[in-house]
N, C-alpha and C positions, 0 to 999 in steps of 0.2 A: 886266913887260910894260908900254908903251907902248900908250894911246889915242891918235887923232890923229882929229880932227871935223872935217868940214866940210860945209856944206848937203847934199851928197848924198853922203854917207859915214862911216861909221865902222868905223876901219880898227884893228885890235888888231897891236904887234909883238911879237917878241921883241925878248930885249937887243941882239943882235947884226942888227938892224931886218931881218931876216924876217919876213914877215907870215904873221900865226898865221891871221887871219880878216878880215873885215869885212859891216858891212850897211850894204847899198843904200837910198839914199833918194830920196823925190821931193817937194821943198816944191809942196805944192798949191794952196796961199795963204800970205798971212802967220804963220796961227796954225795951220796943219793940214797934218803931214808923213805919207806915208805911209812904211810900210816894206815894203819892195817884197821881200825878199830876205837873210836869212843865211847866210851861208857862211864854213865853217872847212877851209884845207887841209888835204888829206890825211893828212900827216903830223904833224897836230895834233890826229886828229877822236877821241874819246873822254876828252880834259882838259877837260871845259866850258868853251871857246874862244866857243861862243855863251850862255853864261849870260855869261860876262862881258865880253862885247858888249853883250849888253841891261843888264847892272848900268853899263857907262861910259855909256849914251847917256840910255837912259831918266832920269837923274837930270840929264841936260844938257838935254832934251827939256821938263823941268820947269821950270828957272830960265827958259828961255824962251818957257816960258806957252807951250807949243805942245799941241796935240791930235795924237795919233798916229792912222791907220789902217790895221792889221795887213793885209796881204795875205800874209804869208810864214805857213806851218804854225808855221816855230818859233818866232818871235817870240808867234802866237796860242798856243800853248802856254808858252812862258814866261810871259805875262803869267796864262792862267788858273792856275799855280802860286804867282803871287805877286800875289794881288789887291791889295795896297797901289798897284799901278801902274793900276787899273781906271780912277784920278781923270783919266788922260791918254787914256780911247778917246774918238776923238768919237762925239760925238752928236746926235742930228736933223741927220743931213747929208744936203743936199736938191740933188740935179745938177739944172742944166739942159739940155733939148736943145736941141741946133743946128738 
């Protein structure tokens, strides 16, 4: 399988570039992406297509010193199975209104 990254995406293929899955992204700053969204097609859905989504991105999410913020259930349950990634949720994130 084929990763392929880009700011609002991480997209998993097969050899023969069918795409197995991907997740959605949204840079919300320079240091703080959230993840909005995983998803593994149909005919892929029981091979942990989204474990290893989060094993291609999260270690890219790292070398670029970015903060993650989970909005998707799976990504929030992957990461609570592998707290080694805890070092990437943000923290004291403070919005303001408009």
């Amino acid at each position: 399988m084929k990763a392929v990254y880009t700011k609002k995406r991480m997209t998993l293929y097969q050899e023969n570039e069918q795409e197995a899955g991907h997740i959605d992204l949204t840079p919300v700053s320079p240091s703080l992406v959230r993840i909005d969204s995983v998803f593994t097609q149909p005919d892929f859905r029981g091979q942990g297509i989204a474990a290893k989504l989060m094993e291609a991105l999260l270690p890219r999410l790292k070398e670029e010193n970015k903060q993650v913020l989970l909005l998707c259930s799976t990504a929030q349950r992957y990461v609570a199975e592998h707290p080694e990634w805890d070092v990437l949720l943000a923290k004291n994130i403070h919005f303001e209104k408009n």
